[in-house]
MARZAKE-531917 format. One record per residue (C-alpha): residue in three letters; y, z, x negated. Coordinates in steps of 0.02 Angstrom, whole numbers, plus 32768, in hexadecimal, padded with zeros to 4 digits. Layout:
<rs>
res/y/z/x
ala/Y/Z/X
...
</rs>
This chain:
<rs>
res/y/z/x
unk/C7F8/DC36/F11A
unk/C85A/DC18/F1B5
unk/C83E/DBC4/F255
unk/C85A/DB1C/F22F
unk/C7F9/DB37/F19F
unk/C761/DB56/F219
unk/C78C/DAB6/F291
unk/C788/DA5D/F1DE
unk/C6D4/DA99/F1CF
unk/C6AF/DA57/F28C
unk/C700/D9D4/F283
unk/C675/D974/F23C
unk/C60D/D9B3/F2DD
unk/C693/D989/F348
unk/C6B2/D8D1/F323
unk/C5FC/D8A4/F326
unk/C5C9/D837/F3B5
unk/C57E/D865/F457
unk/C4D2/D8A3/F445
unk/C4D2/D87C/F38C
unk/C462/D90B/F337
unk/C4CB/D998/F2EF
unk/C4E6/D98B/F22B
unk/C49B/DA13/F1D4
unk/C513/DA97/F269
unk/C4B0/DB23/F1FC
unk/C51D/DB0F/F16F
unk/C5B5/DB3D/F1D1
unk/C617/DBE9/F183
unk/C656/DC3A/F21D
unk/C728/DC70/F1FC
unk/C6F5/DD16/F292
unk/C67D/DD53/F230
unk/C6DB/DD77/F17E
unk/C73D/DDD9/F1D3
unk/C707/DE8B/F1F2
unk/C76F/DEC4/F283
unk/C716/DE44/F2EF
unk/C66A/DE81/F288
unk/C699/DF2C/F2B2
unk/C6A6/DEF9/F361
unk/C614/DE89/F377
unk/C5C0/DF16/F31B
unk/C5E3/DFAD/F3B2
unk/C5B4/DF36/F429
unk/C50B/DF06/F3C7
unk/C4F9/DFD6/F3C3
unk/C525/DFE9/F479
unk/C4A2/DF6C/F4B9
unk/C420/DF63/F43E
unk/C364/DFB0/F45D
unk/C39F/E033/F3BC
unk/C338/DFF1/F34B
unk/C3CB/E006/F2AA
unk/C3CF/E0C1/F2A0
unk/C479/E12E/F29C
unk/C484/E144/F1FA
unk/C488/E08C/F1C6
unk/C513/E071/F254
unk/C579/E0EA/F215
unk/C579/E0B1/F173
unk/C595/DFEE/F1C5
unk/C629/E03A/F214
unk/C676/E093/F18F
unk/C659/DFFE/F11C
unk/C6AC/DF9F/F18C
unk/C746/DFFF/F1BD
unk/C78A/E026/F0F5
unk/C779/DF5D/F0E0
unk/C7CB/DF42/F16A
unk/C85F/DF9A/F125
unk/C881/DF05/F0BF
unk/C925/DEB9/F0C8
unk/C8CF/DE03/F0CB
unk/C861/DDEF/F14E
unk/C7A5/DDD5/F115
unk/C7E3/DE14/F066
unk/C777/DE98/EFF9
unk/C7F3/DF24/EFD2
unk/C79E/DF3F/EF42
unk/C786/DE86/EF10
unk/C82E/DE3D/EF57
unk/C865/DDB8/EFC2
unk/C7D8/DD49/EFEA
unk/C74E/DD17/F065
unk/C6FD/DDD1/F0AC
unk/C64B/DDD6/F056
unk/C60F/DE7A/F058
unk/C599/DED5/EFD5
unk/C542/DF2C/F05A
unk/C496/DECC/F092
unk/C4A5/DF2B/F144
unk/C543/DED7/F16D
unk/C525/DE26/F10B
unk/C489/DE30/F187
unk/C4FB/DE37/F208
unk/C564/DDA5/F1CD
unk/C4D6/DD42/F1C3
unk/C483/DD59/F270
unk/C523/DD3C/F2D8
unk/C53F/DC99/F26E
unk/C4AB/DC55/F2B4
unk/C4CF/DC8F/F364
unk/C571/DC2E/F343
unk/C50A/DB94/F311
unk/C49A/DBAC/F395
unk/C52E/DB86/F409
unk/C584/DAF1/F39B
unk/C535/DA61/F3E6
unk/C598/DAAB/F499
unk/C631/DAB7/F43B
unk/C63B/D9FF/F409
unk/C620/D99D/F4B2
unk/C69F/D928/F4EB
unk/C758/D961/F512
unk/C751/D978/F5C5
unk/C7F5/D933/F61D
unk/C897/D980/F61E
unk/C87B/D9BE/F571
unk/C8FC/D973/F4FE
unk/C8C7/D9DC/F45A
unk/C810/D9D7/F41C
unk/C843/DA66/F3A8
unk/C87D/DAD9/F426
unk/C7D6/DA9E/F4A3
unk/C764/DAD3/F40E
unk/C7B6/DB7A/F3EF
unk/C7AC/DBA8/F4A9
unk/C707/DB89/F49F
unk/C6F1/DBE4/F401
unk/C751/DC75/F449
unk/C6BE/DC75/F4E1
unk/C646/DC5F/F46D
unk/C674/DD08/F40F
unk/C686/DD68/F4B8
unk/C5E8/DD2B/F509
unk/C564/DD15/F46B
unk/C51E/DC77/F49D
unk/C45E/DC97/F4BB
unk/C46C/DD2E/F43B
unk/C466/DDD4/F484
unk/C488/DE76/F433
unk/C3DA/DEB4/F43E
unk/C392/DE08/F3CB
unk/C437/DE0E/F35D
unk/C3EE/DECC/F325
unk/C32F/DE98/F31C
unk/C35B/DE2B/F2AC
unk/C3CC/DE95/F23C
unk/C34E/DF07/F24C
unk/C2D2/DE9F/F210
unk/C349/DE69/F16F
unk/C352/DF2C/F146
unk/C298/DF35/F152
unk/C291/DEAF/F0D5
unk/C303/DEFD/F061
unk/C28E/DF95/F050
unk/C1F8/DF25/F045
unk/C239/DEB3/EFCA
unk/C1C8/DE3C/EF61
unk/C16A/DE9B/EEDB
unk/C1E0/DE64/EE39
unk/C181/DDE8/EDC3
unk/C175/DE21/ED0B
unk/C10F/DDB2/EC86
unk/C129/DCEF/ECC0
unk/C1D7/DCCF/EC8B
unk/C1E8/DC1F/EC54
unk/C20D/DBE8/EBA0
unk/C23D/DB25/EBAD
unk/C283/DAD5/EB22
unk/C311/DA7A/EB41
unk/C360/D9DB/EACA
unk/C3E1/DA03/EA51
unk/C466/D9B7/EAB0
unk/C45E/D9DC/EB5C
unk/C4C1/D9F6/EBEE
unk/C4C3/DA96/EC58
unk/C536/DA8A/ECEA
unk/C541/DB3F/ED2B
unk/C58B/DB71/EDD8
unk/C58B/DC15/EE1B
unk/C59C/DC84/EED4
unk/C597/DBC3/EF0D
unk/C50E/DBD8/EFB5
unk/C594/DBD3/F031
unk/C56D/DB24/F06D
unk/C659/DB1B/F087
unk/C683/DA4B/F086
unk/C6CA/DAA2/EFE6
unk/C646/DAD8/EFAD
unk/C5E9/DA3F/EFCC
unk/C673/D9C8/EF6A
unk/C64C/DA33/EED1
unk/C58B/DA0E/EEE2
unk/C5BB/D963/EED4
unk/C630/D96A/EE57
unk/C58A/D9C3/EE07
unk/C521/D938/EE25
unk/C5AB/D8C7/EDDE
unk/C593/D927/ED45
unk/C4E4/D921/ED4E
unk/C4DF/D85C/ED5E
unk/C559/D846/ECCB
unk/C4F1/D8A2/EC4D
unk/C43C/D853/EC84
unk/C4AB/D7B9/EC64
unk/C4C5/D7D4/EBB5
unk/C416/D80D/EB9D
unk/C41C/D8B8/EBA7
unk/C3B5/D933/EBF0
unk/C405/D9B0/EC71
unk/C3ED/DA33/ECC8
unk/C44A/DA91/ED75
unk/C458/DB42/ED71
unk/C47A/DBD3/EDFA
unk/C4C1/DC71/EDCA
unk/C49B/DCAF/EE6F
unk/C4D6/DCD2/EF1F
unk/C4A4/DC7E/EFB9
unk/C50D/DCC8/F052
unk/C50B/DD33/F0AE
unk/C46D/DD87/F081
unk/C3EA/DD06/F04A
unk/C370/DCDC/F0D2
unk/C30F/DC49/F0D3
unk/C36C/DBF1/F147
unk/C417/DC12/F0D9
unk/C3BB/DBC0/F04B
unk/C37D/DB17/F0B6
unk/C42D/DB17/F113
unk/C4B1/DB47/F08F
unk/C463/DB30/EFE3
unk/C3ED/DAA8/EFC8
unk/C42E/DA22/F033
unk/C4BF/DA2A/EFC3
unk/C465/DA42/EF11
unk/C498/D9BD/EE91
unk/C3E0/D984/EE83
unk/C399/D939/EF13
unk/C2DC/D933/EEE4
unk/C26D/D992/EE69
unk/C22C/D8D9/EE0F
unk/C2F2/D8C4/EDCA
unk/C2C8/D908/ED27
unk/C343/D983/ED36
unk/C32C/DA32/ED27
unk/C36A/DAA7/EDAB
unk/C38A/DB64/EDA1
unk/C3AB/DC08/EE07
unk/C3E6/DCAC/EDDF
unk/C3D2/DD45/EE5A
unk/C474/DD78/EE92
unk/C487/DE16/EF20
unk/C497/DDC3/EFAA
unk/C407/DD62/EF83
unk/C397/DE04/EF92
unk/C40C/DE40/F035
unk/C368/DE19/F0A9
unk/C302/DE60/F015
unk/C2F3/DDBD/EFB2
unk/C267/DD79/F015
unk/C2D2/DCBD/F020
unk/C2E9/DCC9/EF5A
unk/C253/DCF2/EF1E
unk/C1E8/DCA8/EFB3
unk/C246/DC16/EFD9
unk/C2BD/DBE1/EF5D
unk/C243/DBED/EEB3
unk/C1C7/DB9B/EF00
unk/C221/DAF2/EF37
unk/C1F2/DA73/EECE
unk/C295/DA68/EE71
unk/C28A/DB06/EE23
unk/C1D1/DAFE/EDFB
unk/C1FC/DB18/ED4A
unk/C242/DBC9/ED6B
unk/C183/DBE9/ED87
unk/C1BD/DC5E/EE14
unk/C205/DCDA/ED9C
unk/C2B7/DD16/EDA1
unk/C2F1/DD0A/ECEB
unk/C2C3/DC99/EC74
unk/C2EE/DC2A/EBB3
unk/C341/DB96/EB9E
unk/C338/DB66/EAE5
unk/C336/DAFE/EA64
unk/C34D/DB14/E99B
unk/C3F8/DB4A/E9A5
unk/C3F6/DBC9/EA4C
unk/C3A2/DC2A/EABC
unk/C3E9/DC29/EB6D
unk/C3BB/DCBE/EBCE
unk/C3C8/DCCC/EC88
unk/C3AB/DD64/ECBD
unk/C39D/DDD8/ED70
unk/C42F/DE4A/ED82
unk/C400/DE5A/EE4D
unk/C33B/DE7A/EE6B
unk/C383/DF45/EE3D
unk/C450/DF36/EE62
unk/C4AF/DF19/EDB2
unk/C412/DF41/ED50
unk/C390/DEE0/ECF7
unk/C2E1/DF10/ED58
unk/C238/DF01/ECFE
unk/C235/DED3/EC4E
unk/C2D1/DE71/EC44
unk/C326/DEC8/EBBB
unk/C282/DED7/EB43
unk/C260/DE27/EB67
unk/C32A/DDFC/EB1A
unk/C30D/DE83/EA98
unk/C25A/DE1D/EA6E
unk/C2C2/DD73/EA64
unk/C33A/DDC7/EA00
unk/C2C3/DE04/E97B
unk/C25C/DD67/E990
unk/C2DE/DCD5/E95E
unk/C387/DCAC/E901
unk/C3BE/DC3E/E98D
unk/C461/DC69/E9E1
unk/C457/DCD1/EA91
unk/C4AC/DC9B/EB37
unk/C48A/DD25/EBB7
unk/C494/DCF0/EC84
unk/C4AD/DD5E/ECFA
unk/C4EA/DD65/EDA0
unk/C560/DE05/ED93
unk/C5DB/DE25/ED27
unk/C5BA/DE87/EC7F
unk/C676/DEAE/EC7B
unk/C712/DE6F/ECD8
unk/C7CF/DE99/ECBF
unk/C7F1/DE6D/ED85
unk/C79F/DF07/EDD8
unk/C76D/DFC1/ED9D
unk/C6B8/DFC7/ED97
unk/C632/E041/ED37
unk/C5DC/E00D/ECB5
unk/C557/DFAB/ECEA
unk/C494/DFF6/ECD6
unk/C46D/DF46/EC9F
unk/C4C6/DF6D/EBFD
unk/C44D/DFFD/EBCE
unk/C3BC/DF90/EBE6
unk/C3F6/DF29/EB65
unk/C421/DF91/EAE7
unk/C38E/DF7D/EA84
unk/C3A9/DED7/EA83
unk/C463/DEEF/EA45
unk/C430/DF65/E9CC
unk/C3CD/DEC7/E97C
unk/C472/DE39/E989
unk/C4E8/DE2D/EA0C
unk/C4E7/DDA3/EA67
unk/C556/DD19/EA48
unk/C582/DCEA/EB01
unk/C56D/DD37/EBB6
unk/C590/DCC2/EC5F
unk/C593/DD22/ECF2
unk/C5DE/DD05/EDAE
unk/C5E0/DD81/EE42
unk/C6A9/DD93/EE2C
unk/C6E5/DCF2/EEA5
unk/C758/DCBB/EE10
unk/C749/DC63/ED4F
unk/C789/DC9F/ECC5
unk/C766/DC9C/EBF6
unk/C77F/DD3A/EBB7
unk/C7B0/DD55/EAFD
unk/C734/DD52/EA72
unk/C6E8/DE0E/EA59
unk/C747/DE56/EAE7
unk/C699/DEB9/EB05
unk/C5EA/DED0/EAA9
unk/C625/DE59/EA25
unk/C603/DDDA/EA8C
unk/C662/DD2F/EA55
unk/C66E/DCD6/EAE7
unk/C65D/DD1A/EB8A
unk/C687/DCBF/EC3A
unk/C67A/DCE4/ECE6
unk/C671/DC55/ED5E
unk/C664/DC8E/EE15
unk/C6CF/DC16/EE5C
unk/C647/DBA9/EE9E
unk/C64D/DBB2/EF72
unk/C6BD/DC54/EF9A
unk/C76A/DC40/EFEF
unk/C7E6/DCAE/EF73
unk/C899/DCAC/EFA0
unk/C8EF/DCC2/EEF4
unk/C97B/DD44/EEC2
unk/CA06/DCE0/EE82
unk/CA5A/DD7E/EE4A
unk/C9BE/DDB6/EDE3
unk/C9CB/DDAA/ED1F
unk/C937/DD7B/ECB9
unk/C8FB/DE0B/EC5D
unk/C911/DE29/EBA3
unk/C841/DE1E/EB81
unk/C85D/DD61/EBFD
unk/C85A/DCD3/EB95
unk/C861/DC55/EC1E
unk/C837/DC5C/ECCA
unk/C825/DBD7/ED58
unk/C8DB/DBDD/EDEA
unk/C8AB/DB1F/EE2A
unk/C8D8/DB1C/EECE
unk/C919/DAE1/EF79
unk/C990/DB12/EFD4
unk/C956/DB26/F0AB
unk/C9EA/DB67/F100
unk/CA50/DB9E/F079
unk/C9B9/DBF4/F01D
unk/C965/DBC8/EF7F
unk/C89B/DBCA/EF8A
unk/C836/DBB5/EEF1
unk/C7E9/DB26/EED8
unk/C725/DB36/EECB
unk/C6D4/DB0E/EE31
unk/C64D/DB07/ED95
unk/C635/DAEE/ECEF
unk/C5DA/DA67/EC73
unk/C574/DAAB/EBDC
unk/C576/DA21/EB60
unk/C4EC/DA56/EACF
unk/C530/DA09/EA32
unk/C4A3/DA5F/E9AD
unk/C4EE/DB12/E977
unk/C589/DAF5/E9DF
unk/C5A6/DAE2/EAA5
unk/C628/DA94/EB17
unk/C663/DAF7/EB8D
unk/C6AC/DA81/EC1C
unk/C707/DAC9/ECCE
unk/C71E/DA5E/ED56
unk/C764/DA73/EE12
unk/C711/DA31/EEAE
unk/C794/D982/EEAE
unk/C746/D932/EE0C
unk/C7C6/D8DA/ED8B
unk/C7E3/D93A/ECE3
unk/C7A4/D9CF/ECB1
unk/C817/DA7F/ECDC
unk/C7E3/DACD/EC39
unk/C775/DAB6/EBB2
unk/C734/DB2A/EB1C
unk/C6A7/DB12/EA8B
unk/C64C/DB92/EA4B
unk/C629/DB85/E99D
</rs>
């Protein structure tokens, strides 16, 4: 994202009238801090000033984190993960992300008073002030911006006990709709327009008398506190109220469980929406045909934790019906080099009995269908991460030979094509599924599939 990208996002601030209340300002993605020279900066001064309450060690891992990424040749780009919005898989520093955001937000409502006179350009007023902003900290000093990282990190260590034994089996009709979004809780106007395209999809299918349900394959930025839920996640969500009818869904992703998962498992699962979740992290969707099985990659990173894998290995054994897994990471991916994931061995067993016959999965910012039994024997497999991050795509980047199809909608800001946010639409059509993408402007599908 670039800087005109941000006055897009305050613009909406900005053109409110005088004394109007702001509209929802914690929302806001600040452009500063996905970058991580200015984090790195922010970051010594935080050290300099603060009452030492982060010890050394955890600095000096902050710091070296910080310094390799921001080799990148793309500003806020993962070296590892390519060009796209900078979104760290380290909770210390997506902490950090998080608590100067709202010392930004704490300051918007200053930002967006009236052009004084002899300004001619609101844009260049609001990014003098934005400039002032980032040298001064608003009412944040450094000593509260590292209590409260401080306090995140103390979370992560004391971290909800994980809940084994009350996963949810909830039959659902033989032709439903799933519409699946992942890495979506950025609360971007992007990201927003594909929560309505969502609830477009949502309305369509109760009209023809189907049942539906929304699911979450996880991620709420930057590191899942409470207040990232209420500001960049719900607002947003494609069903407004828990007496819709419509089932809603949420998978643990990492940054979810960045500030230990206390806003997840706490927060999230027990808002009325979700009720049905029974404030468990996996679950069963099924009806005589399938069994879809979301599952927590994130409570242990990349793993199944508890008795996920004997519980898939038990539905295995227990029914003919077909198996979707869910997951927030990725069981395989042709875009990165990775390990093989722990998660993997946990299922084994469960393997051992059938493969399963599909796996979703987000985490990678990107969509994609990969081809049939590229891994595991696994038919159909599709990851679809494109939900709410900023990805700047390489137009000089082939697909790879195990790609079947993957998602380069785009538009072009200043001569440089950003991926288009999106979802996809499980139509359940008895033994067989439709498998529907769409992007965040609406109109005809991108791409569609059917698993048979």
């Amino acid at each position: 994202m670039g800087v005109w990208d941000e006055i897009r996002e305050l613009w909406p601030h900005a053109s409110r009238e005088a004394g109007d209340p702001l509209p929802n300002p914690g929302g806001a993605v600040i452009h500063e801090v996905l970058d991580p020279r200015f984090l790195r900066d922010r970051l010594g001064e935080v050290r300099e000033l603060g009452p030492g309450e982060i010890p050394d060690q955890v600095y000096g891992e902050m710091f070296e984190r910080l310094e390799q990424d921001e080799a990148s040749p793309v500003s806020g780009a993962d070296p590892e993960g390519g060009k796209q919005a900078y979104l760290p898989r380290s909770p210390a520093i997506s902490l950090l992300q998080s608590t100067l955001t709202d010392c930004f937000i704490s300051r918007l409502d200053d930002l967006v008073r009236p052009l004084p006179p002899g300004n001619d350009s609101y844009a260049d007023f609001v990014l003098k002030e934005f400039e002032d902003v980032l040298r001064k900290f608003g009412p944040c000093d450094p000593g509260w911006v590292e209590s409260v990282i401080a306090k995140g990190l103390s979370q992560l260590r004391h971290r909800p006990r994980f809940v084994d034994g009350q996963a949810p089996d909830v039959d659902v009709a033989d032709d439903a709709r799933i519409v699946v979004v992942g890495d979506w809780g950025t609360g971007l106007t992007w990201a927003q327009a594909v929560g309505r395209e969502m609830a477009r999809q949502v309305a369509a299918a109760k009209d023809e008398g189907r049942e539906v349900h929304v699911l979450h394959l996880g991620d709420v930025y930057y590191s899942g506190w409470r207040e990232e839920y209420r500001s960049r996640f719900l607002p947003y969500w494609p069903v407004r109220s828990a007496d819709e009818g419509v089932g809603s869904w949420a998978l643990n992703g990492n940054h979810d469980m960045y500030s230990g998962g206390h806003g997840y498992f706490g927060y999230l699962l027990r808002e009325p929406r979700f009720a049905r979740q029974n404030e468990s992290s996996y679950f069963c969707l099924q009806n005589d045909h399938w069994q879809l099985l979301g599952l927590d990659s994130a409570y242990e990173d990349n793993d199944l934790a508890g008795d996920q894998g004997d519980w898939v290995a038990d539905k295995q054994r227990a029914s003919e019906r077909r198996t979707m897994l869910l997951t927030h990471h990725q069981p395989h991916t042709a875009f990165v080099k990775r390990k093989r994931p722990p998660m993997l061995d946990r299922l084994e067993k469960a393997f051992a009995i059938r493969p399963a016959d599909a796996w979703l999965w987000g985490h990678e910012h990107l969509c994609c269908v990969y081809q049939p039994r590229t891994f595991l024997g696994i038919d159909f497999a599709s990851c679809i991460g494109h939900g709410g991050v900023p990805v700047l795509l390489d137009e000089h980047q082939g697909l790879p030979a195990e790609v079947k199809w993957r998602a380069t909608e785009h538009q072009m800001i200043y001569g440089h094509p950003w991926q288009l946010f999106g979802f996809a639409v499980l139509d359940l059509a008895g033994p067989d599924i439709d498998v529907v993408y769409h992007d965040q402007n609406g109109g005809a599908p991108v791409h569609r599939e059917r698993i048979e």
